[in-house]
C-alpha positions in Angstrom: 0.0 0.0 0.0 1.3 3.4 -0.8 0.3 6.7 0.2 -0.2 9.2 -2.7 0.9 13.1 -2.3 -0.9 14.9 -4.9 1.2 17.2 -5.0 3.4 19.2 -3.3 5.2 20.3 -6.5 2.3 21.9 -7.9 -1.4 22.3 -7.3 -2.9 18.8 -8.9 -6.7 20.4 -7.9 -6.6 23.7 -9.1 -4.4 22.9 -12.7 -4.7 19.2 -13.2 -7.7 17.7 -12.3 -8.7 16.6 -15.8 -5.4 14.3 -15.7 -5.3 13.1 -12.8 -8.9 12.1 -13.3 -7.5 9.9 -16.6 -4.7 8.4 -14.5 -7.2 7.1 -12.2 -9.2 5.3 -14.8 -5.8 4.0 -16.1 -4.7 2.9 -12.5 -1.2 4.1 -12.5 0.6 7.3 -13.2 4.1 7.6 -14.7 6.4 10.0 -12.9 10.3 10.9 -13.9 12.3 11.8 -10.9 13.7 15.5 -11.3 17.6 14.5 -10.8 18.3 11.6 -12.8 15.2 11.5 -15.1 14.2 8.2 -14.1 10.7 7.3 -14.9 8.5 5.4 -12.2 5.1 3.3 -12.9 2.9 3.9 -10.0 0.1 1.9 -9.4 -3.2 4.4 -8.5 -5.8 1.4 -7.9 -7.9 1.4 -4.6 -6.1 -2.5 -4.0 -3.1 0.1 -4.1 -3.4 3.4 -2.6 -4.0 3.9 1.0 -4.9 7.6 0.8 -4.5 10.4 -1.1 -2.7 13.9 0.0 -3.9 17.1 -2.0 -2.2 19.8 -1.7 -4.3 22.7 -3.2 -5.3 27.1 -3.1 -7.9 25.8 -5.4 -9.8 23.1 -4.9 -12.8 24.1 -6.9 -11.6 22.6 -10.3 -11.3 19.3 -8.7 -14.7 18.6 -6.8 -16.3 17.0 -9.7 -13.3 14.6 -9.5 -13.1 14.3 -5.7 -17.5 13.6 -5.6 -17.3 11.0 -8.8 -13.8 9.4 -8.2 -12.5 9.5 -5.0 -14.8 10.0 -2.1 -16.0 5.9 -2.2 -13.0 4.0 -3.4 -10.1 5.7 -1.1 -9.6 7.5 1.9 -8.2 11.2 1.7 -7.2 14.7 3.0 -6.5 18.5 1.9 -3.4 20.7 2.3 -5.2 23.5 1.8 -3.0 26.7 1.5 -4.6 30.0 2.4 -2.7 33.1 3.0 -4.6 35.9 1.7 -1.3 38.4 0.3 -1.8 41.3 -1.7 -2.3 40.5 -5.6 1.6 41.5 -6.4 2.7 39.1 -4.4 0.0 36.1 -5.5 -0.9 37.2 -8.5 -3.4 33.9 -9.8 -4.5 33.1 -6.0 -8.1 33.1 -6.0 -9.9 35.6 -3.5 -9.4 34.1 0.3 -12.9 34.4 1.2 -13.7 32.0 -1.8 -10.7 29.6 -0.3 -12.5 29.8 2.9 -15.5 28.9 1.4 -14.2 26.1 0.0 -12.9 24.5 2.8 -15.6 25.2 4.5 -18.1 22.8 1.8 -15.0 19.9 2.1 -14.8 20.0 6.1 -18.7 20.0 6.2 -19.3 17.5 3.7 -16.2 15.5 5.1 -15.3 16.4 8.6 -12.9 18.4 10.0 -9.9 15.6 9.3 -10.5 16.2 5.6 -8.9 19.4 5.6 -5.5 21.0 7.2 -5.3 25.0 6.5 -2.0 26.1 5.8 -0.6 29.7 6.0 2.0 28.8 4.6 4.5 30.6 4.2 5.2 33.3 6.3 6.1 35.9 3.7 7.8 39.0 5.7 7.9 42.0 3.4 7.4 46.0 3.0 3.8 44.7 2.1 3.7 42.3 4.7 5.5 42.8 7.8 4.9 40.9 11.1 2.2 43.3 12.2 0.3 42.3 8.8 0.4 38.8 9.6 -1.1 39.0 12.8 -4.1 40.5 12.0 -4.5 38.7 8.5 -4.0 35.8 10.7 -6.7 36.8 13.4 -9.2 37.2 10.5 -8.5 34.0 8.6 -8.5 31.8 12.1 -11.6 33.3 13.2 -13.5 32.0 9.7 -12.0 28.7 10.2 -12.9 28.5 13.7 -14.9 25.2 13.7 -14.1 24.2 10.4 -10.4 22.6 10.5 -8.7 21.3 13.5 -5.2 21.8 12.5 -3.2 25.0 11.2 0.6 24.4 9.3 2.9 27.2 9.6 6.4 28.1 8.0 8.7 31.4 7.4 9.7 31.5 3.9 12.9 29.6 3.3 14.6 30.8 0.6 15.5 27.9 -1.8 17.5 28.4 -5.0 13.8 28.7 -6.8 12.8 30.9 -3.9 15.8 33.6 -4.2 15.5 33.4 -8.0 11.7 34.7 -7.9 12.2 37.2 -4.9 15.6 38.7 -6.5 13.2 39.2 -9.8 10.5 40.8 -7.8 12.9 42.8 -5.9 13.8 44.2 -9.3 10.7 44.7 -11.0 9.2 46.6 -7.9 10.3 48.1 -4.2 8.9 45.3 -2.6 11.9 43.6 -0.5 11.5 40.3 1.3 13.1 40.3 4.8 14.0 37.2 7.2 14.0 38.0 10.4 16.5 36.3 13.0 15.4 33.8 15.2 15.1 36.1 18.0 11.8 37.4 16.4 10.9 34.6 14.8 10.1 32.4 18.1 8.0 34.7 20.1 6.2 36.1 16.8 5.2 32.0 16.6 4.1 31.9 19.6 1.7 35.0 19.2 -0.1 33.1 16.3 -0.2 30.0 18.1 -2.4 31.6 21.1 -4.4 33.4 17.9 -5.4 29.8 16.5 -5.7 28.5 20.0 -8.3 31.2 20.7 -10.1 29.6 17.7 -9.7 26.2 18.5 -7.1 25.2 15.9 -4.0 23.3 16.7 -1.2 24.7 15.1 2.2 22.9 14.3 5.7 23.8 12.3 6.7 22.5 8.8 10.1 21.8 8.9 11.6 24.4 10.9 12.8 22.5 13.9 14.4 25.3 15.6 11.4 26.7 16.7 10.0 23.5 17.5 8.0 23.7 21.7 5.9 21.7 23.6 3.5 24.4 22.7 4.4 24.3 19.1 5.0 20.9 17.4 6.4 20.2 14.2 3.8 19.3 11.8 3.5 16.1 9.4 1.9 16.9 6.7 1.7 13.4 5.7 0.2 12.1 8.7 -0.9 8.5 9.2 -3.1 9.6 12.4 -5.2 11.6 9.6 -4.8 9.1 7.0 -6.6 6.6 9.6 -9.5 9.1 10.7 -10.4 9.5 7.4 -10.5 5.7 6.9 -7.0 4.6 6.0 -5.4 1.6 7.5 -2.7 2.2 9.9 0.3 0.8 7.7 3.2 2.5 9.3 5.0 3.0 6.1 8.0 4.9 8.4 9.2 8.9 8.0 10.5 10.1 5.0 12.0 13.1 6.4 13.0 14.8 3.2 14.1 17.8 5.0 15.3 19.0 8.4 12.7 18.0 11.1 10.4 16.6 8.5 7.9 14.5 10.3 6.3 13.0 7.2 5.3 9.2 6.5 6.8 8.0 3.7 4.8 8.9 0.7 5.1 8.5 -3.4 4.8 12.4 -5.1 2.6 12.8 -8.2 3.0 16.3 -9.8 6.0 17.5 -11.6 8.0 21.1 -10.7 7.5 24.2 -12.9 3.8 23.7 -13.5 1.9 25.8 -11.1 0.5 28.8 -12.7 -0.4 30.6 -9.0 2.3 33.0 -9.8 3.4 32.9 -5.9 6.7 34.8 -6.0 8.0 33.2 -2.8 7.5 29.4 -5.1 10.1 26.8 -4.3 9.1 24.3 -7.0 9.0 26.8 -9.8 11.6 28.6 -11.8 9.5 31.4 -13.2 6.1 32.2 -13.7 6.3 32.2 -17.8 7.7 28.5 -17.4 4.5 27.4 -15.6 2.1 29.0 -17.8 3.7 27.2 -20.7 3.3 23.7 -18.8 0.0 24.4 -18.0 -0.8 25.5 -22.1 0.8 22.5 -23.2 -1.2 20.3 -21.0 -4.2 21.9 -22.3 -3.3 20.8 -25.9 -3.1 17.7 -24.6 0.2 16.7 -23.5 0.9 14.7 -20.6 2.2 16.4 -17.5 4.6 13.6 -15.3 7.1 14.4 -12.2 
């Protein structure tokens, strides 16, 4: 049995739902690993697949898919990133009222261990400093109140994709990211953890293990403890730990890096936005889109 992220390279819901809806009638998907280019066969059938990870800002697209494919044959969950920046800064984000409203529909329809809301990352600008992110945090935990049980957090870590798309918006406008030291960082965490605990949302770290407290865990964003409340089988498959203070269960990843049109200009897995438009507008002529 495997568990299937879907995908943390790009946004499968919002981009790719017609595809991964053929994959599924085929019962496998081909992947080619970024590094070496070696191509994997992975099996998608129910017999197969334990659960099924989405990671979305969009997971209208997909519904049909979810309702007509998914929802009987195999147990499942949403990362469900919702941030709410200015345009400039996530330029093909849908509104974050119509997120909310999303997630709303899958929690309700689902339960609360359908969906994990991430705010994700912590993007510390001129446009957004901390004082921003508290009170864009307040508002966004206060609709959610009730709806999700469990809130991811990061601060932007600038990978080689990362710094590439900030040092381009750094030169097309006077927006500057910052990184604050860790002296700031910790207590700033623990501000918005007592904001989510006002709202009855846990919240826990993505890989950031620094700033790891008893207060504050890290998070697994592939968790077997969610797989199983959503009807999984508790297969123990081990951490994959990918990353420093990854708490992950191993997993098989579906999508394929430089395809997510959001335009987010803190993205790790794409190189530029004019690159992912161009995946997407080949897919839509027909060709295949692999990892």
């Amino acid at each position: 049995m495997t568990v299937i992220s879907a995908s943390y390279k790009t946004d499968i819901p919002a981009f790719y739902g017609d595809w991964f809806h053929q994959q599924l009638t085929q019962n496998f998907v081909e992947t080619r690993n970024p590094f070496n280019n070696r191509k994997s066969t992975i099996p998608l059938s129910p017999e197969e697949v334990d659960a099924f990870v989405f990671w979305t800002r969009n997971a209208g697209p997909f519904l049909p898919v979810l309702y007509n494919k998914i929802v009987d044959q195999y147990p499942f969950y949403f990362q469900f990133t919702i941030t709410g920046y200015p345009r400039l800064l996530e330029p093909s984000v849908i509104p974050s009222d119509d997120a909310v409203s999303q997630m709303v529909s899958i929690a309700r329809n689902f339960g609360p261990h359908a969906v994990v809301w991430r705010y994700d990352p912590i993007f510390v600008s001129d446009l957004t400093p901390l004082d921003f992110h508290l009170e864009n945090f307040k508002k966004l935990s206060r609709q959610l109140e009730g709806v999700v049980n469990e809130v991811v957090v990061s601060f932007t870590q600038p990978y080689a994709k990362t710094k590439r798309n900030l040092a381009r918006l750094e030169r097309k406008t006077p927006v500057n990211f910052r990184d604050p030291p860790d002296e700031i960082k910790h207590p700033f965490l623990m501000k918005l953890q007592k904001i989510a605990a006002a709202s009855g949302i846990h919240m826990t770290l993505c890989t950031q293990p620094a700033h790891v407290t008893e207060q504050l865990p890290g998070a697994a964003c592939i968790d077997m403890d969610r797989i199983i409340a959503m009807g999984g089988t508790n297969i123990k498959p081990g951490l994959q730990g990918n990353r420093a203070g990854c708490l992950c269960v191993a997993s098989r990843d579906i999508g394929m890096y430089d395809s997510c049109a959001h335009g987010c200009v803190y993205c790790y897995a794409v190189n530029s936005p004019e690159k992912a438009k161009a995946a997407l507008k080949s897919h839509k002529r027909g060709l295949a889109i692999t990892g």
